[in-house]
Z-matrix of the N, CA and C atoms (Angstrom, degrees):
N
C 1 1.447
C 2 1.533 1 110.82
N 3 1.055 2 119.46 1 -32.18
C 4 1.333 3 129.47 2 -167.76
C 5 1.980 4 106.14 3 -74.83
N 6 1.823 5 89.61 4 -41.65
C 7 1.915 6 86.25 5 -178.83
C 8 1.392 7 94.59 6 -67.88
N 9 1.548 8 130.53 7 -53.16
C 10 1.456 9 98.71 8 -172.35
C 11 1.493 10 123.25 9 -51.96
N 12 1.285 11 120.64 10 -28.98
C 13 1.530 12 113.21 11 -168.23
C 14 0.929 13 116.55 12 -57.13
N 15 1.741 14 120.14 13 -41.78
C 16 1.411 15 143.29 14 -174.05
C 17 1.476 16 98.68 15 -75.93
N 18 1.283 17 118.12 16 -41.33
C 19 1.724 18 101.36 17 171.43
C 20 1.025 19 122.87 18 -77.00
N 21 1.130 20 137.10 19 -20.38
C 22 1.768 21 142.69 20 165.48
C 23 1.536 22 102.94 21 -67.51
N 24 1.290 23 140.22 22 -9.92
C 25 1.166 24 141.40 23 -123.12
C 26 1.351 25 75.30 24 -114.72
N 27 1.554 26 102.20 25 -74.41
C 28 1.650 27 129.57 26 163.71
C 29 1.455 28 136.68 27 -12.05
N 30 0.879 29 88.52 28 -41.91
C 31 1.821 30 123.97 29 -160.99
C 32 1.870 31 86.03 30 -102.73
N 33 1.088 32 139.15 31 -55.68
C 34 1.275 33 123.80 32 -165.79
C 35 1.612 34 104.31 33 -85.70
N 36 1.142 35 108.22 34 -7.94
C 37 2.051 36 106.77 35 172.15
C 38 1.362 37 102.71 36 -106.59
N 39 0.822 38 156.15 37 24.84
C 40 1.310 39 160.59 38 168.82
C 41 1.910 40 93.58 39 -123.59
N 42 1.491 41 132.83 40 -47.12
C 43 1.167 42 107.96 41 -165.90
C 44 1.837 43 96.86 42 -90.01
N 45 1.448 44 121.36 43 -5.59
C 46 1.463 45 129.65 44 165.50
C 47 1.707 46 102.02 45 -56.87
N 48 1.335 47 113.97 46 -64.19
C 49 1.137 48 120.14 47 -172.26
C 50 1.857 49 121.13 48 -59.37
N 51 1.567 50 100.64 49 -42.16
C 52 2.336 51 116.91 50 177.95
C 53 2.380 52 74.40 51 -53.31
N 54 1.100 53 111.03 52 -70.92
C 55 1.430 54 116.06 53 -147.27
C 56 1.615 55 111.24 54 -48.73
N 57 1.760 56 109.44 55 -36.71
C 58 1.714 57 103.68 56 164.10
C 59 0.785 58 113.21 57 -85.55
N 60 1.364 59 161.98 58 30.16
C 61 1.796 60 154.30 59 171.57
C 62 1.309 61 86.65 60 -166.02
N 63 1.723 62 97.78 61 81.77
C 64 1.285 63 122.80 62 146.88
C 65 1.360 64 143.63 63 -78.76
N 66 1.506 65 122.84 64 100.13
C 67 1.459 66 113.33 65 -162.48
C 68 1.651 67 91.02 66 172.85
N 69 1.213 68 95.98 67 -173.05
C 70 1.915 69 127.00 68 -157.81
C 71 0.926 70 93.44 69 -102.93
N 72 2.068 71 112.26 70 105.64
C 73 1.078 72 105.49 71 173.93
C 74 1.586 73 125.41 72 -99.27
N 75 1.688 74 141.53 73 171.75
C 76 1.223 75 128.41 74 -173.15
C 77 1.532 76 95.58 75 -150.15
N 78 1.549 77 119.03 76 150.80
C 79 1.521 78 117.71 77 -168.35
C 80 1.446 79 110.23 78 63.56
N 81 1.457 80 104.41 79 -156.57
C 82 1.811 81 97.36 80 -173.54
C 83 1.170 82 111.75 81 -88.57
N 84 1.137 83 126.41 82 33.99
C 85 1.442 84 128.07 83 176.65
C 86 1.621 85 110.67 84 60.78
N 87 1.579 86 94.68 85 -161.36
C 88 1.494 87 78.03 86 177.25
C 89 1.914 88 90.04 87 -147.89
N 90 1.596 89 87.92 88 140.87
C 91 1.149 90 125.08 89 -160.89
C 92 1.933 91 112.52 90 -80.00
N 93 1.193 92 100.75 91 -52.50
C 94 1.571 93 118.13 92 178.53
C 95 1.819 94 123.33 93 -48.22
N 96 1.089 95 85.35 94 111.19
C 97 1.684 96 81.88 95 171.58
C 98 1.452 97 122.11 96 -63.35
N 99 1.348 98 133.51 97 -19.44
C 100 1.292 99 142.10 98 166.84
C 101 1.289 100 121.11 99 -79.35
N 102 1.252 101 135.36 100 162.73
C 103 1.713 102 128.01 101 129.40
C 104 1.814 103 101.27 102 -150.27
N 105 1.350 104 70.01 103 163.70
C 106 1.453 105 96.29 104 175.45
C 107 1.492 106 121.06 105 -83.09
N 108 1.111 107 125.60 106 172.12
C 109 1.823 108 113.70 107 173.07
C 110 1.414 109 78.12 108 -118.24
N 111 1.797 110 107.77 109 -177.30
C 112 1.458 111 132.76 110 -179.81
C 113 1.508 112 124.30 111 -46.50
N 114 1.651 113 88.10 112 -41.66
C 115 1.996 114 90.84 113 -157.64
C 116 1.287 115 92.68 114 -78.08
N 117 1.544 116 127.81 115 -17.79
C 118 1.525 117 125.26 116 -146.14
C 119 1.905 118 99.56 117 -89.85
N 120 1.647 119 99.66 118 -26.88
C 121 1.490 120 118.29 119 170.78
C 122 1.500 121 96.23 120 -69.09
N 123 0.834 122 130.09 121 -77.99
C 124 1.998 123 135.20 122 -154.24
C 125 1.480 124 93.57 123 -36.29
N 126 1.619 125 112.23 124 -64.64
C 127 1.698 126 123.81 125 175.33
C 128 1.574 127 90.30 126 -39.16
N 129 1.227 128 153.43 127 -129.28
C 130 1.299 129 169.25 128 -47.17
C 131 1.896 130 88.53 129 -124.34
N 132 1.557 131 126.03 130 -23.88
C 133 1.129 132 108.09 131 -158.46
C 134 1.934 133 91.91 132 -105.21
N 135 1.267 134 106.09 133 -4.60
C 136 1.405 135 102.68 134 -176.12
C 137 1.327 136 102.84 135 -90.39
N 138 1.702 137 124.53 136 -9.74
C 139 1.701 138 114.28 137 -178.08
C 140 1.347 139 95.88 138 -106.75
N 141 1.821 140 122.82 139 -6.38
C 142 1.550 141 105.58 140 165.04
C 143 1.630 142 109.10 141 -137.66
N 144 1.191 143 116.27 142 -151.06
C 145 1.146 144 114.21 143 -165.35
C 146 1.741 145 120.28 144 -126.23
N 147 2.069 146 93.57 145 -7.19
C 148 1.285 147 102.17 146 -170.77
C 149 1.516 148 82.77 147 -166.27
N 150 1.434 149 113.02 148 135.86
C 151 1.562 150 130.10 149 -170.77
C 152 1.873 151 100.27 150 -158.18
N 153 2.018 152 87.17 151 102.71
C 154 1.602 153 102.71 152 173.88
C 155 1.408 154 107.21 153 -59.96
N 156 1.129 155 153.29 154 168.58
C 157 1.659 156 145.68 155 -149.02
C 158 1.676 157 115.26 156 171.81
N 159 1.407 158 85.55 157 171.72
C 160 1.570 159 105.42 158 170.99
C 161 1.205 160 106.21 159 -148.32
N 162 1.037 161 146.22 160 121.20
C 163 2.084 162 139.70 161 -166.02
C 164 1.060 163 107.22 162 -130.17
N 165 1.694 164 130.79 163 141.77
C 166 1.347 165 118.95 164 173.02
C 167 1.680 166 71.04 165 -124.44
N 168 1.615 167 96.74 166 144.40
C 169 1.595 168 115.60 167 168.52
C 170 1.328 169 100.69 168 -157.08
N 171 1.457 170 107.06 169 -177.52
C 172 1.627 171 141.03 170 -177.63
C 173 1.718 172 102.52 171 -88.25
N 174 1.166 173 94.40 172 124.31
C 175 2.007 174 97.12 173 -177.77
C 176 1.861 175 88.33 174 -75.44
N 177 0.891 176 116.85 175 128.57
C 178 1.707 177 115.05 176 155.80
C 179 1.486 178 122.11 177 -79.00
N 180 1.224 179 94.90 178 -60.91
C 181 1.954 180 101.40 179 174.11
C 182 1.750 181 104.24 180 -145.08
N 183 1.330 182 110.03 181 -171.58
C 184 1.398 183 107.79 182 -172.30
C 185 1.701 184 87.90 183 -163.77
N 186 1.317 185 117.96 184 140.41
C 187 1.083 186 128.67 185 133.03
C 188 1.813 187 124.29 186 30.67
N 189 0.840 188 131.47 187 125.83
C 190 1.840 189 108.36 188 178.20
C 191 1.460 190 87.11 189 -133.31
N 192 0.853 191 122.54 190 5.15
C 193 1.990 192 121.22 191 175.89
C 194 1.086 193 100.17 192 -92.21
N 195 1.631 194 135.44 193 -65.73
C 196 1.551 195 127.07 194 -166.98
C 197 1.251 196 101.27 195 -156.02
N 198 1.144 197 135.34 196 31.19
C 199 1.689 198 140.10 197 -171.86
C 200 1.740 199 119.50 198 45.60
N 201 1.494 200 93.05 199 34.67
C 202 1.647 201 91.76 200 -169.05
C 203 1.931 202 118.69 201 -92.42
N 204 1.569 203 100.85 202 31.54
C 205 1.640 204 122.64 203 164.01
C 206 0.953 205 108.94 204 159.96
N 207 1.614 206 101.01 205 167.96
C 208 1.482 207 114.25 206 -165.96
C 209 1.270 208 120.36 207 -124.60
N 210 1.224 209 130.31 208 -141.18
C 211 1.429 210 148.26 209 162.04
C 212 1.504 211 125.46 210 -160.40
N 213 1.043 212 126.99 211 129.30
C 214 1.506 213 118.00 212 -161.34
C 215 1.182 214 114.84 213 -131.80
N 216 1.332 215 143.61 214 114.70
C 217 1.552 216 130.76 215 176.84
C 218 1.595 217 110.43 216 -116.84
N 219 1.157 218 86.70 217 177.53
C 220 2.061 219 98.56 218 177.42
C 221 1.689 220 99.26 219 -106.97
N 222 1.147 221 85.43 220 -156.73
C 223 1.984 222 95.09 221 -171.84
C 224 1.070 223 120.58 222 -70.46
N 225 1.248 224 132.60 223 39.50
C 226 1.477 225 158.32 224 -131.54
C 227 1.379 226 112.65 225 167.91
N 228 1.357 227 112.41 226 111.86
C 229 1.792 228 99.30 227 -156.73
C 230 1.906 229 97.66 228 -101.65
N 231 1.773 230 115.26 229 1.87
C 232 1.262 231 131.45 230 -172.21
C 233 1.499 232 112.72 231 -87.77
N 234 1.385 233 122.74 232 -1.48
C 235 1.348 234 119.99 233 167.67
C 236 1.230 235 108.04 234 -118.34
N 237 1.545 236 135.77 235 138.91
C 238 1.130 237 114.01 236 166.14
C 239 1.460 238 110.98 237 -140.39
N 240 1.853 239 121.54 238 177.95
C 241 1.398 240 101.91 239 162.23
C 242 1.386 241 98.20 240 -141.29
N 243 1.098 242 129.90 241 169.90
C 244 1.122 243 158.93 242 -135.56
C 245 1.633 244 105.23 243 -133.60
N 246 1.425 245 110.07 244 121.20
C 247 1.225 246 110.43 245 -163.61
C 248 1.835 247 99.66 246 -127.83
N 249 1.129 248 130.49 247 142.47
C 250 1.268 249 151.57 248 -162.82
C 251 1.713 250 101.01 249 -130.79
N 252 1.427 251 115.32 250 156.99
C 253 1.188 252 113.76 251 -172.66
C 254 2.006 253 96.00 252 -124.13
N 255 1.045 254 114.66 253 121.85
C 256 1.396 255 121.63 254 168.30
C 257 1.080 256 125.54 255 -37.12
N 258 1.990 257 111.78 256 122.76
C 259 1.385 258 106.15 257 -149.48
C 260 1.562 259 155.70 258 17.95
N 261 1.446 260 85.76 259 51.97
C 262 1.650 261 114.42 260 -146.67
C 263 2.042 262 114.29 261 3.17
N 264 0.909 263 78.28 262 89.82
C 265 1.525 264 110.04 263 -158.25
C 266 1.681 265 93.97 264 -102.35
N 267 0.795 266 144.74 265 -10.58
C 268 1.585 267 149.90 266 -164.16
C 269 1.680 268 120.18 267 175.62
N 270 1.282 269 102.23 268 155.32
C 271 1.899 270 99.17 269 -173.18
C 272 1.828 271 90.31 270 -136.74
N 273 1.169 272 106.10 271 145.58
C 274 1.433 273 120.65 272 159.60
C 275 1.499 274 116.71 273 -85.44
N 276 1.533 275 108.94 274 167.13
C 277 1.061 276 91.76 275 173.28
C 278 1.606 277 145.54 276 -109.83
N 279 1.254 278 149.65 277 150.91
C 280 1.049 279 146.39 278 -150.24
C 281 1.490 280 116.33 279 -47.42
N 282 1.239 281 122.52 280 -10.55
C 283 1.665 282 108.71 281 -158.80
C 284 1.810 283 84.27 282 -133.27
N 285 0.898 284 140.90 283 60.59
C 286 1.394 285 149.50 284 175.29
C 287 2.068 286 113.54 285 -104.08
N 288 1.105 287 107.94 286 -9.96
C 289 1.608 288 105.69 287 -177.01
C 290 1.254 289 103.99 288 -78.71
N 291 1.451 290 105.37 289 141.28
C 292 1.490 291 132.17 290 -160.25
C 293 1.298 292 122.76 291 68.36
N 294 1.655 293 108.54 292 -0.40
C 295 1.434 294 102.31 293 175.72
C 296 1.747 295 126.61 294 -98.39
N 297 1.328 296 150.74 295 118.11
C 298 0.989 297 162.92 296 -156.44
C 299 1.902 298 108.35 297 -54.22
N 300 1.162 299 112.14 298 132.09
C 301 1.790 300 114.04 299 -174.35
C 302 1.228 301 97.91 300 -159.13
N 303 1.608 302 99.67 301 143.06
C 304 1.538 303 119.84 302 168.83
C 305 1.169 304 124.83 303 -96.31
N 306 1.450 305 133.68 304 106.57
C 307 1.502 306 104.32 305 -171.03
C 308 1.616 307 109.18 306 -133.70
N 309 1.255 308 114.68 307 -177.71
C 310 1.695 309 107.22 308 -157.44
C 311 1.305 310 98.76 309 -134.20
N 312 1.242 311 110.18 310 149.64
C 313 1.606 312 107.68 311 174.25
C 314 1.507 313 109.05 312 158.07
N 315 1.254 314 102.93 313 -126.11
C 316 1.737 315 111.93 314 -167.49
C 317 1.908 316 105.08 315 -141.19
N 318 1.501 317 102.42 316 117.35
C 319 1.491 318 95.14 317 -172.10
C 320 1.820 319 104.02 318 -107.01
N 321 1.287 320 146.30 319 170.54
C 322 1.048 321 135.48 320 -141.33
C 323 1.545 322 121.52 321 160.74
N 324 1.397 323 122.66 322 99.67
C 325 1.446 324 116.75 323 160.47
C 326 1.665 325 126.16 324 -37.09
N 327 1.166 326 82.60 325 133.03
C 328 1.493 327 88.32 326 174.73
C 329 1.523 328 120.81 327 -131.81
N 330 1.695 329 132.98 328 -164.22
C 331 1.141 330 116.57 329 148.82
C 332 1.797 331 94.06 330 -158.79
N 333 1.785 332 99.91 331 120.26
C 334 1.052 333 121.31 332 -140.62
C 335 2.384 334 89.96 333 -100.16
N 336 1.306 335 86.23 334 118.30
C 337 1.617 336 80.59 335 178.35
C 338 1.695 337 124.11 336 -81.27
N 339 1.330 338 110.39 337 161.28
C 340 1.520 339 116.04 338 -170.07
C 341 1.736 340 125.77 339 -46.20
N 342 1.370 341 92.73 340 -29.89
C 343 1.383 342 88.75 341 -174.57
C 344 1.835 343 88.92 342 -98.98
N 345 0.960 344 152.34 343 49.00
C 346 1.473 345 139.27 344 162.20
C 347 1.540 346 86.21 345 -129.72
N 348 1.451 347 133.26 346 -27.22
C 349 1.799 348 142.66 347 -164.53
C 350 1.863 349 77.24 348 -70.40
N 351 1.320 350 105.58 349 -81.04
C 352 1.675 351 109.21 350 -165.75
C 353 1.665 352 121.02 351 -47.36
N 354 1.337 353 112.41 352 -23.09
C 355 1.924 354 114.28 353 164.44
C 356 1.410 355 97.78 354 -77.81
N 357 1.419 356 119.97 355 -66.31
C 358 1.363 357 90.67 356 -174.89
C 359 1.856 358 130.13 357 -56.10
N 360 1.338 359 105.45 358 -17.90
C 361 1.491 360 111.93 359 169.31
C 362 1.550 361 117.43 360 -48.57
N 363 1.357 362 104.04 361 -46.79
C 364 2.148 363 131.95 362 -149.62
C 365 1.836 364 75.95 363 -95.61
N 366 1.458 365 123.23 364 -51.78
C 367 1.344 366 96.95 365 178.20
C 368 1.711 367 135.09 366 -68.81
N 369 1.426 368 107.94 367 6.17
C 370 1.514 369 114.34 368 -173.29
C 371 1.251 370 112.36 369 -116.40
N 372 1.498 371 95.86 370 -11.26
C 373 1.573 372 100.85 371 158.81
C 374 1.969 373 104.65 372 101.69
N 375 1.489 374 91.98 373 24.00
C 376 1.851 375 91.75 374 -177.91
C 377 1.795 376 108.50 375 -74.60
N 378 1.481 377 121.88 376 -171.05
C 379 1.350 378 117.66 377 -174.57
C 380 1.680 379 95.23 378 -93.66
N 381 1.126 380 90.01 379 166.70
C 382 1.694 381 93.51 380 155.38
C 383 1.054 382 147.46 381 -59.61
N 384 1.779 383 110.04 382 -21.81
C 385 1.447 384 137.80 383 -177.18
C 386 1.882 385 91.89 384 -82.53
N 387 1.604 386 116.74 385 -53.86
C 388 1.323 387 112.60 386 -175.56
C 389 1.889 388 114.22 387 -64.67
N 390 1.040 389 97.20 388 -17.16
C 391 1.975 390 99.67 389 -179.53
C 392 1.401 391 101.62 390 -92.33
N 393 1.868 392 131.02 391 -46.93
C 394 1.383 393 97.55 392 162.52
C 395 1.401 394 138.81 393 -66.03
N 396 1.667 395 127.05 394 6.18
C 397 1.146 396 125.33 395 151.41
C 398 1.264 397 143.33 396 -24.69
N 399 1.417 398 92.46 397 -51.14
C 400 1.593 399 125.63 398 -166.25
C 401 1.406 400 99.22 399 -74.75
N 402 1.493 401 125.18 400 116.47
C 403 1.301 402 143.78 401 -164.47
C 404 1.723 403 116.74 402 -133.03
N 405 1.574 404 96.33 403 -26.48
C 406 1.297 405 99.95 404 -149.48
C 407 1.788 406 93.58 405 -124.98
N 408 1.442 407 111.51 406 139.26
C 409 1.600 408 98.85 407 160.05
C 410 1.283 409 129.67 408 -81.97
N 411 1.217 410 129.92 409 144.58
C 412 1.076 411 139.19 410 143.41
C 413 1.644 412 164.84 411 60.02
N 414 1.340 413 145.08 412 -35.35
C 415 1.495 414 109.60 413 -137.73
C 416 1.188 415 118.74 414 -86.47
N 417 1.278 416 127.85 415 123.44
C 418 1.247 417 117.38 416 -165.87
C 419 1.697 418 106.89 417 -139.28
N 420 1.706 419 118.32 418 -176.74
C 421 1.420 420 99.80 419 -171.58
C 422 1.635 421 88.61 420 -121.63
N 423 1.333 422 105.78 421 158.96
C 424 1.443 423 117.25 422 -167.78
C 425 1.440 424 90.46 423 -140.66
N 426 1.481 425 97.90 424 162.21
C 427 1.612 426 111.70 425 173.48
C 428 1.955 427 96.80 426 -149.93
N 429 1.339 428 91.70 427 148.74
C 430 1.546 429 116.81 428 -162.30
C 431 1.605 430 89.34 429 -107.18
N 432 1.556 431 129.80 430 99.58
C 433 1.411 432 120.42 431 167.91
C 434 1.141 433 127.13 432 -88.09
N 435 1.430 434 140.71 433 135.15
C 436 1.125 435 133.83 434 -169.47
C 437 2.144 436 89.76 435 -104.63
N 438 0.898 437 136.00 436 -1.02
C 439 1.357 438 122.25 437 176.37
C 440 1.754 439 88.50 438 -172.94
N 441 1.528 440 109.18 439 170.64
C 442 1.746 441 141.31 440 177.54
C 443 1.265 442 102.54 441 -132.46
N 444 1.102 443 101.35 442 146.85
C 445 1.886 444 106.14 443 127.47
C 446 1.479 445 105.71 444 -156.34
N 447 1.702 446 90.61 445 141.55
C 448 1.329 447 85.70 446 -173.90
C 449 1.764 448 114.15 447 -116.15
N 450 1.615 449 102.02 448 128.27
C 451 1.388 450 120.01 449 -174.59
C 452 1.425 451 131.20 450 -10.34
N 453 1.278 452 141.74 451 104.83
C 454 1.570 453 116.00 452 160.17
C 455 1.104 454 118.50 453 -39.74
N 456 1.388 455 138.28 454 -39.95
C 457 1.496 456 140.40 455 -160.58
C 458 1.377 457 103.65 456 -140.59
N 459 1.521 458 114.49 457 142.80
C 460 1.172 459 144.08 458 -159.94
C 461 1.342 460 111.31 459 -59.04
């Protein structure tokens, strides 16, 4: 009697939790009853170097080849990070900018070299004149998602 209680128990915080983070999910979803917003990441990634997470942000752009990453900012469209999908294991989808997503994983400084700056350029669909720009590497913060979902509402 007791495992069912604890499994009904289960079953009603988990369907508490599907019912507030409403949206389309991709990868393993996301598990966490918390998240963080953007600025609260920037703070936490400047006193370390790697911060396991939950983030709700602003998609900036995505992918235009197969939705296989993104870009995400807070209320500030001048910082951003760059989000990758775990063992590219899943793709979002192409028309997601400006729309709001939670996603889970591992966020992390990096420093991203010239020729990976110019694919992701050619994958977002920049000119040729804007991808030979790109001269210089990098440092930027990235996050490794193991699941999304992305928001009904903004």
């Amino acid at each position: 009697m007791k495992l069912i209680l604890t499994f009904i128990a289960a079953c009603l915080t988990v369907t508490a939790w599907t019912q507030s983070v409403k949206g389309d999910t991709y990868g393993a979803g996301v598990t966490a009853k918390k998240y963080i917003g953007f600025e609260d990441l920037m703070s936490q990634l400047e006193a370390q170097d790697t911060v396991v997470t939950t983030l709700r942000a602003t998609v900036s752009e995505v992918c235009q080849a197969k939705g296989c990453w993104m870009t995400l900012h807070g209320k500030a469209a001048d910082q951003q990070v760059m989000v990758r999908f775990k063992d590219y294991g899943f793709f979002v989808p192409k028309d997601l900018s400006g729309r709001a997503v939670v996603v889970e994983g591992q966020a992390y400084k990096t420093i991203v070299p010239v020729d990976e700056l110019r694919h992701y350029a050619e994958d977002a669909g920049k000119s040729k004149e804007e991808i030979a720009k790109i001269t210089e590497p990098e440092e930027s913060f990235a996050f490794l998602a193991t699941g999304v979902v992305v928001l009904k509402d903004k």
